[in-house]
C-alpha positions in Angstrom: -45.5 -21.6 -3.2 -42.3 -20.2 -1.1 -39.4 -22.4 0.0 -38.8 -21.6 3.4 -36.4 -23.1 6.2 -37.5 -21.0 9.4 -40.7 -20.0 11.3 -39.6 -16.4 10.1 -39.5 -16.8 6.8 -42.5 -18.9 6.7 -44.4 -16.2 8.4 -43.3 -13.3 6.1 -44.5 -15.8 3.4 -47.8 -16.1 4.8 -48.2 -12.5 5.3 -47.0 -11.9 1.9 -49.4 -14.1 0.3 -48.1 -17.6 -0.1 -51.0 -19.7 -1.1 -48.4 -22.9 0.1 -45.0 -23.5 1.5 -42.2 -25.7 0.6 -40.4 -26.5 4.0 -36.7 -27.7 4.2 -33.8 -27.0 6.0 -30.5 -25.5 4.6 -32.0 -23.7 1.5 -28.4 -22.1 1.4 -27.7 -25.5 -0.2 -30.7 -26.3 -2.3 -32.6 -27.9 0.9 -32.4 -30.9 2.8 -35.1 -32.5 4.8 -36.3 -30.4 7.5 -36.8 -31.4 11.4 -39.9 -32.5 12.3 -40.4 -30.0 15.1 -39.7 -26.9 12.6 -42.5 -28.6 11.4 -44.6 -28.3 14.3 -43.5 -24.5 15.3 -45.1 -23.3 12.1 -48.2 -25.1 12.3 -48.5 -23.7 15.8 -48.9 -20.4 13.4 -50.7 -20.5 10.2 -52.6 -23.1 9.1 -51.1 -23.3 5.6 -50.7 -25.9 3.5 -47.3 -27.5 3.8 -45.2 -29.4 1.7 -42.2 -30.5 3.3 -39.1 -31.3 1.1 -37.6 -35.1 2.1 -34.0 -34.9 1.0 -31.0 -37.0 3.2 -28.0 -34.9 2.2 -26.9 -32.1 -0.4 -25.6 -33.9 -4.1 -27.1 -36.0 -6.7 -30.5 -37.9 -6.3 -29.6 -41.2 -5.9 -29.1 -42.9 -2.7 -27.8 -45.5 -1.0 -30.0 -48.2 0.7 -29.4 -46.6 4.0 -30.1 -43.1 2.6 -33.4 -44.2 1.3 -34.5 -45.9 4.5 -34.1 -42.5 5.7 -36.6 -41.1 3.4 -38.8 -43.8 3.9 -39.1 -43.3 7.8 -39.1 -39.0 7.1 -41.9 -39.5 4.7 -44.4 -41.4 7.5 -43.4 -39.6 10.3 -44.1 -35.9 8.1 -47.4 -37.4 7.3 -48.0 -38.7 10.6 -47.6 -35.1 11.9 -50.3 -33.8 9.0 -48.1 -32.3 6.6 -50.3 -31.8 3.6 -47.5 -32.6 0.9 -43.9 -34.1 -0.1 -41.7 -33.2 -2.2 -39.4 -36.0 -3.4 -37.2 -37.4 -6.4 -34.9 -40.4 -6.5 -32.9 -40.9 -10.0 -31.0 -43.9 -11.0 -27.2 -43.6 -11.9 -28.2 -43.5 -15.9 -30.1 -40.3 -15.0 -33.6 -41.7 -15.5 -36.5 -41.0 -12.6 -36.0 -44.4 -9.8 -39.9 -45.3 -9.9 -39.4 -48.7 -8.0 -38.0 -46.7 -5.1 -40.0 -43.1 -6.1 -43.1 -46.0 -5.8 -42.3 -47.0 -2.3 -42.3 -43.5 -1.3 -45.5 -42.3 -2.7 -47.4 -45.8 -1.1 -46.2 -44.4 2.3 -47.8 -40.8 1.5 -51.1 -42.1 1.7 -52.8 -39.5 0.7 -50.4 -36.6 0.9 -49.9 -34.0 -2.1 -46.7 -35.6 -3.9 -44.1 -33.0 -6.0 -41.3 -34.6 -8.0 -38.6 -31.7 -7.2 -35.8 -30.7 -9.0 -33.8 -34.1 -9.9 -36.7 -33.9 -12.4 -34.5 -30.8 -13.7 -31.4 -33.6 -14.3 -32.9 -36.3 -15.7 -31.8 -37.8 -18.8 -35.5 -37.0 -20.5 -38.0 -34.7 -19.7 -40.6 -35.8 -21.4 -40.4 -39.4 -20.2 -39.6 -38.7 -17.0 -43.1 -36.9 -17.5 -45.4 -39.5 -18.2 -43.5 -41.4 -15.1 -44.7 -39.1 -12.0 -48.1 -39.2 -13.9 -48.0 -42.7 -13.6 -46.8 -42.9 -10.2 -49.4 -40.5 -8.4 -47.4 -37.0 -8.1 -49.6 -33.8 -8.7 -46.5 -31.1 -9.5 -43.5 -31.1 -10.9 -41.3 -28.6 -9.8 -38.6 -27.5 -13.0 -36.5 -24.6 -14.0 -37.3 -26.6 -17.6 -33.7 -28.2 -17.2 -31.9 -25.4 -17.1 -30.2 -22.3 -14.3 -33.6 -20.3 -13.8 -36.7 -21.0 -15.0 -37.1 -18.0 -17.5 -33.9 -19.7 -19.2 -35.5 -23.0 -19.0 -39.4 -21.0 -20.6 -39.2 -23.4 -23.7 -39.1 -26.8 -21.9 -41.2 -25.8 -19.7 -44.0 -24.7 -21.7 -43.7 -27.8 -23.6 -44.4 -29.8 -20.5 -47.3 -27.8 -19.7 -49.1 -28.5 -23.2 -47.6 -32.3 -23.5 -49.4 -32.7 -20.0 -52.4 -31.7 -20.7 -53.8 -30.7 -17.3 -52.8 -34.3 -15.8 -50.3 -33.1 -13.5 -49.2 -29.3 -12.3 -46.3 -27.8 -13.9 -45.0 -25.5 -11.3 -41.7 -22.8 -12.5 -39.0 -22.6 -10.2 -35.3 -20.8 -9.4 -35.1 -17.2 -10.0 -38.9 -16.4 -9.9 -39.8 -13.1 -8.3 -43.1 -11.1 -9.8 -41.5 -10.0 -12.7 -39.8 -13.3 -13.7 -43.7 -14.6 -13.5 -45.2 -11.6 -15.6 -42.6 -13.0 -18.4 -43.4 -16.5 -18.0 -47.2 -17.0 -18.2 -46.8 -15.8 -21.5 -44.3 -18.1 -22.4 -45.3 -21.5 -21.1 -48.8 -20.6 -19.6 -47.9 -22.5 -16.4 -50.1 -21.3 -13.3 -48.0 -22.4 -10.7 -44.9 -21.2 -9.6 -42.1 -21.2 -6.5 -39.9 -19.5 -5.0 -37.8 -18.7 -1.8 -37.8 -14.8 -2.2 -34.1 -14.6 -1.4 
């Protein structure tokens, strides 16, 4: 999967063999939701599959009741427009995964590919927060294993990947290129990985 956050870069992804795109706006900043009609230009030119990123503002992961409503309106309107996937995450303040509100969101996917993004990388425990987005519906988790780049983080990571047992994708983020991957199969024997090719 590459982040991307313009029809360029999502069309170099494609052509360099991107098997899925993350879509946001201002990766510069870790990503914020994207517009709608970004959307919309790059399905007019691949027929990828597309995950868009839903995320109100740069910061922490939890929001206010007006920031939420946001997410709650991005999430139909994404889906309504076909987007194959969102990524989302919602923490409370004591750092464990929101799944009353996280709940809400994935009911309004409705079918959509859900990935708990990187608040899962904040979160007081890993391995709770874990058996959560099972239990909610999401099919990745997207970690650097809790730490700056995913090779850093190869330990944590790997442990997800064996204490989840095939019930939900373990995809390695930050810092992945080829050669960050060729070191971390072996390590945590994740499949999945993503990256923005910066």
């Amino acid at each position: 999967e590459v982040c991307v956050d313009s029809v360029e870069s999502a069309l170099a992804a494609v052509n360099g063999g991107a098997s899925r795109l993350e879509l946001c706006a201002n990766l510069i900043i870790g990503g914020t939701s994207p517009s709608p009609y970004l959307y919309q230009e790059i399905r007019k030119h691949s027929d990828i599959p597309i995950h868009v990123l839903l995320r109100p503002r740069f910061g922490d992961f939890c929001y206010t009741d007006a920031e939420f409503s946001i997410l709650c309106q991005e999430i139909a309107a994404f889906r309504d427009l076909g987007a194959n996937g969102a990524v989302i995450g919602i923490l409370t303040p004591d750092g464990d995964l929101d799944t009353e509100r996280l709940k809400v969101l994935c009911d309004a996917a409705k079918g959509m590919s859900l990935t708990l993004h990187r608040a899962f990388d904040v979160c007081r425990d890993p391995y709770k927060a874990l058996e959560e987005a099972i239990d909610l519906g999401f099919s990745t988790i997207l970690t650097s294993g809790q730490e700056n780049s995913g090779l850093k983080g190869a330990s944590l990571i790997g442990e997800l990947v064996a204490r989840s047992r095939g019930r939900i994708a373990i995809q390695a983020g930050s810092g992945v290129n080829a050669q960050v991957i060729e070191q971390l199969y072996p390590l945590t024997g994740t499949t999945a990985y993503h990256m923005s090719g910066k």
